[in-house]
C-alpha positions in Angstrom: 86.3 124.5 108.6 84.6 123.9 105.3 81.9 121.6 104.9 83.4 118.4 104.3 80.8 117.5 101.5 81.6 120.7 99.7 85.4 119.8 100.1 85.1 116.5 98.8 82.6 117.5 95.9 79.7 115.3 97.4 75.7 115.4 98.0 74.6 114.7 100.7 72.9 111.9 99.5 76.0 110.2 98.3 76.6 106.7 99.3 79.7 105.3 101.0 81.4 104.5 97.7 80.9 107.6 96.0 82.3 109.0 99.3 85.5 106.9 99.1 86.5 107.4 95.5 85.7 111.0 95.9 88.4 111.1 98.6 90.8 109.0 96.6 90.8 111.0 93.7 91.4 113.8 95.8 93.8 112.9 98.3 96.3 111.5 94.8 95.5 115.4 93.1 97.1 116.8 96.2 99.0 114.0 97.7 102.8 116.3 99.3 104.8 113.6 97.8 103.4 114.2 94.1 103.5 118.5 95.3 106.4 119.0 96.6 107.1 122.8 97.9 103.3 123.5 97.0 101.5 124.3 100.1 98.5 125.1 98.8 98.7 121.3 97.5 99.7 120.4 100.9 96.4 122.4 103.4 93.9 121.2 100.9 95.3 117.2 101.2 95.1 117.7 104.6 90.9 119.1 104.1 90.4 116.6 101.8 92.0 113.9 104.9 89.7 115.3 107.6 86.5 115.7 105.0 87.2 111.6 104.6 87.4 111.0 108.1 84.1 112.8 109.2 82.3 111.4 106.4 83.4 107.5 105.9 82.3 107.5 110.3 78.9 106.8 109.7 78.0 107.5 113.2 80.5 110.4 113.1 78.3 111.8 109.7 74.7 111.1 111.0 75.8 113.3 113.9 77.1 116.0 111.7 74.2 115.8 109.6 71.9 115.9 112.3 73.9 119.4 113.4 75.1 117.8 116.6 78.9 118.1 115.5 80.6 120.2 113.3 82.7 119.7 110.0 86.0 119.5 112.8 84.3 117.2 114.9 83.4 119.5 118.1 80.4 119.5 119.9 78.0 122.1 118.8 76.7 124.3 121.6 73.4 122.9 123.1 70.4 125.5 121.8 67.5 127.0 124.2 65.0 124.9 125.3 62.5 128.4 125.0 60.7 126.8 121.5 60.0 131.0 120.7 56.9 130.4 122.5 55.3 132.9 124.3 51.8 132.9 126.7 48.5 134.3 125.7 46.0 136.0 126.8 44.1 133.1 127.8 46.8 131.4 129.3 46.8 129.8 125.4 50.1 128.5 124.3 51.4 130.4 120.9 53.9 130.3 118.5 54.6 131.5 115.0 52.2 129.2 113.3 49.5 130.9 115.7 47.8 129.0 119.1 47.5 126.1 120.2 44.6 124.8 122.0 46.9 123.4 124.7 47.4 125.1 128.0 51.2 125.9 129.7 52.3 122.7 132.1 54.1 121.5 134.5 56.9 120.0 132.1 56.7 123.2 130.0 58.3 124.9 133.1 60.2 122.3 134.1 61.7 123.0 130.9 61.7 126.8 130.6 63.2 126.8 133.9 65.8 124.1 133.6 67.4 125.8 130.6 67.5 128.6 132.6 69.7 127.5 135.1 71.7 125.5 132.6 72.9 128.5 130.8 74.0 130.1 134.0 71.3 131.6 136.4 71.0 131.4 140.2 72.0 128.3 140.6 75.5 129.1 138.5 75.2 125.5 137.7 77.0 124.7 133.7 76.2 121.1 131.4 79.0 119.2 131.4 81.1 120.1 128.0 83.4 118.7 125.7 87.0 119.6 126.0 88.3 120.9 122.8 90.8 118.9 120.9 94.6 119.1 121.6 97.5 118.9 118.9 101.1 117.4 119.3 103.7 116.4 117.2 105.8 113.4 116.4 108.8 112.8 114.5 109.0 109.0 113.0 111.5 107.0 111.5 111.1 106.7 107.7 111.3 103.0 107.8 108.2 102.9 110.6 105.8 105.4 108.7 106.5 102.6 105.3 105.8 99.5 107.7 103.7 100.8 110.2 104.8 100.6 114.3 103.5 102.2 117.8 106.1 104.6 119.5 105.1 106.3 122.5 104.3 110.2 122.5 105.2 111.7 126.0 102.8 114.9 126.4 103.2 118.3 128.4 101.5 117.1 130.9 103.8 114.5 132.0 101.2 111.5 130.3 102.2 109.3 127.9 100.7 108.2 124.7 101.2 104.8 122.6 100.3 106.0 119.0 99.5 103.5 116.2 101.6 104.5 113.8 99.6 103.1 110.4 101.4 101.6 107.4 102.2 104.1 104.6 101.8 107.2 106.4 103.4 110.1 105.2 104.5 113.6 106.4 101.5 116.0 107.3 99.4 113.2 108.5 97.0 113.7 111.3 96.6 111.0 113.7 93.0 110.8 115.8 93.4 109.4 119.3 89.4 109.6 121.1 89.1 111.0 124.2 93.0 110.7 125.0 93.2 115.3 125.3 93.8 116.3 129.3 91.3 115.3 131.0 88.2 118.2 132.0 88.0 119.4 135.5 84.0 119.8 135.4 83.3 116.6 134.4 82.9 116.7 130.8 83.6 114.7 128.2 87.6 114.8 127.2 88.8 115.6 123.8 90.7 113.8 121.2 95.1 114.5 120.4 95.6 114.8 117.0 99.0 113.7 116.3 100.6 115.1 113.3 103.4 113.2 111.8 106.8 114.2 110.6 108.7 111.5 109.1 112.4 111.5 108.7 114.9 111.4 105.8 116.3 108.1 104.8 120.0 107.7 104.2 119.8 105.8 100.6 115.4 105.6 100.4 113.6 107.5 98.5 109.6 108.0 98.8 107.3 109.0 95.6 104.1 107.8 96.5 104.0 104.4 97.1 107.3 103.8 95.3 110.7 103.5 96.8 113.7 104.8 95.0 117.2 104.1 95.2 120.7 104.1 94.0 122.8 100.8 93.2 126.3 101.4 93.3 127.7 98.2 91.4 131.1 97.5 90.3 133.0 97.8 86.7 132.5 93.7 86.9 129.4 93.5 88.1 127.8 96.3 85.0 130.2 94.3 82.2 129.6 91.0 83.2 126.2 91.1 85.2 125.6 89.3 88.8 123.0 88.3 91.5 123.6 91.1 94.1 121.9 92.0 97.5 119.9 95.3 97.6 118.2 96.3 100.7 114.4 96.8 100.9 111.5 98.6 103.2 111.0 94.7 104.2 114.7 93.8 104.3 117.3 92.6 102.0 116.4 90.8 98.8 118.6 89.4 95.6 118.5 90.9 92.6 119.8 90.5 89.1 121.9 93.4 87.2 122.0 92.0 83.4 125.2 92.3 81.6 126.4 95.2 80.2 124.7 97.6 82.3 125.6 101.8 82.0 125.7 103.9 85.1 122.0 105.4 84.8 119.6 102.0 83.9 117.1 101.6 86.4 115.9 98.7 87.1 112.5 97.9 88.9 111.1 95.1 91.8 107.9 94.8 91.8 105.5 95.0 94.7 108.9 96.0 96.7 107.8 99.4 97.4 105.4 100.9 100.4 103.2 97.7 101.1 99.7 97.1 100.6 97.3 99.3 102.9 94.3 101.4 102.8 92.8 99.8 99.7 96.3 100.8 97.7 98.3 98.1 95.8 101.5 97.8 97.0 104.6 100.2 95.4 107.2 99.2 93.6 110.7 99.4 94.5 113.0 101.2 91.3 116.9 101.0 91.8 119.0 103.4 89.5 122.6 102.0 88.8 125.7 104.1 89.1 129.3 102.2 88.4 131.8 102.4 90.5 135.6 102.4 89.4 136.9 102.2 93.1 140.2 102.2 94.1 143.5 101.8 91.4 143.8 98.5 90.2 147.5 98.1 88.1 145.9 95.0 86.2 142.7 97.1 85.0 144.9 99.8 83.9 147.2 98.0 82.1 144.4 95.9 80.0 142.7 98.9 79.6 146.1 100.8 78.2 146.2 98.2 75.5 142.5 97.0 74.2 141.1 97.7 71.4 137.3 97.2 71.5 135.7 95.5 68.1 132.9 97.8 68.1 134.3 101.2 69.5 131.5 103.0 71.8 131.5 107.2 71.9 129.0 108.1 74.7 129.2 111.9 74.2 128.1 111.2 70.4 124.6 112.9 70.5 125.9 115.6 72.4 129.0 116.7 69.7 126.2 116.2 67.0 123.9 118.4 68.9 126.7 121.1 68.7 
């Protein structure tokens, strides 16, 4: 895995801000819902996701920086004890920088010898280790990935697993849960399930970004005349007004009615696109319509005979 300053175009130095907006920037460059199809778009959002997640842990980044994880999050191997010393001829302690006036003791081979038998030796006795990290998937409602919920996972292995699922996530999205991989038969320390998320098609929503899109069918009435109608929402039904003489095609927009507030990003907006319906045969409609005349005649394929 990259290093996840290089992927988010950070030094090392760089403070938590600098950090976040980084990752913002980012993460809406290469967001699936603005790349759809582009895969490329798609591996480096999820980089760019795990970069964030290393980095805005500030326990999680003093450890990386201090080498004891790496950019994943895995343990990195413990190293040697041995400090590429060696013994002189006067029972002197060396190294590369030349002797030390110190003589070899006790704890020095408490230490030599320790690591010894940690990496394998007579004893055949191991350091407890870190299980690596286990991956699952789960499929989730569209409406619970916009509003957030917790749906139990049921693993392999028979266990189960609540998972949090957090408002606004969206396909691809990786899920951490510490410590909750099988558990490690030698004692060690157990790894973390990363959940990835697969959220399912709505029958009438439509997700771009944090917007939610829709179509309105309204009546011949409703588009000439206008009316208060009900339109259903990611937070439930709500009233709203089509003005009169409304075409098949007008969109119309309700603010703040989109995929709500979360993660430091305003809430979406919620844009409904009209389309007229004539319904069934009504005798009465026909036969007004057989005999008006309209004062102001209307061609709607105009621009398109001129264009010929």
């Amino acid at each position: 895995m990259d290093d996840p300053y290089v992927t988010l175009g950070v030094l090392r130095g760089a403070s938590q801000d600098e950090i976040r907006i980084a990752y913002r920037k980012l993460a809406k460059q290469h967001h699936p819902d603005l790349n759809p199809g582009n895969t490329a778009a798609e591996e480096r959002f999820k980089s760019v996701a795990a970069a964030n997640e290393l980095l805005s842990d500030t326990a999680k980044r003093s450890r990386f920086d201090r080498g004891e994880i790496d950019a994943s999050g895995q343990e990195r191997p413990a190293q040697p004890k041995y400090r590429d010393h060696a013994d002189g001829p006067s029972g002197q302690r060396y190294s590369r920088a030349g002797p030390q006036a110190a003589d070899w003791g006790n704890a020095d081979f408490s230490d030599l010898f320790g690591s010894m038998f940690n990496q394998g030796g007579r004893g055949n006795a191991r350091a407890p280790q870190r299980a690596p990290d286990e991956r699952y998937s789960l499929a989730a409602d569209f409406l619970d990935a916009i509003n957030g919920a917790t749906r139990r996972l049921t693993l392999p292995d028979g266990r189960t697993l609540d998972v949090k699922i957090p408002v606004g996530t969206t396909s691809g999205q990786v899920l951490r849960l510490r410590g909750q991989a099988a558990a490690v038969a030698n004692g060690g320390t157990a790894g973390d399930a990363l959940i990835e998320i697969t959220v399912a098609a709505h029958r009438f929503f439509e997700r771009t970004g944090n917007d939610i899109r829709l179509i309105l069918p309204i009546t011949v009435s409703e588009a000439v005349l206008g009316s208060q109608v009900q339109i259903p929402t990611p937070g439930g039904p709500v009233m709203m007004r089509i003005p009169p003489h409304s075409d098949s095609g007008n969109e119309l927009r309700l603010r703040g009615r989109g995929v709500p507030k979360h993660g430091g990003h305003p809430a979406g907006d919620l844009y409904a696109t009209l389309r007229v319906m004539i319904g069934a045969t009504d005798a009465a409609l026909e036969t007004f319509l057989g005999s008006w005349k309209p004062v102001n005649p209307l061609n709607p394929r105009k621009s398109m005979e001129e264009g010929t």
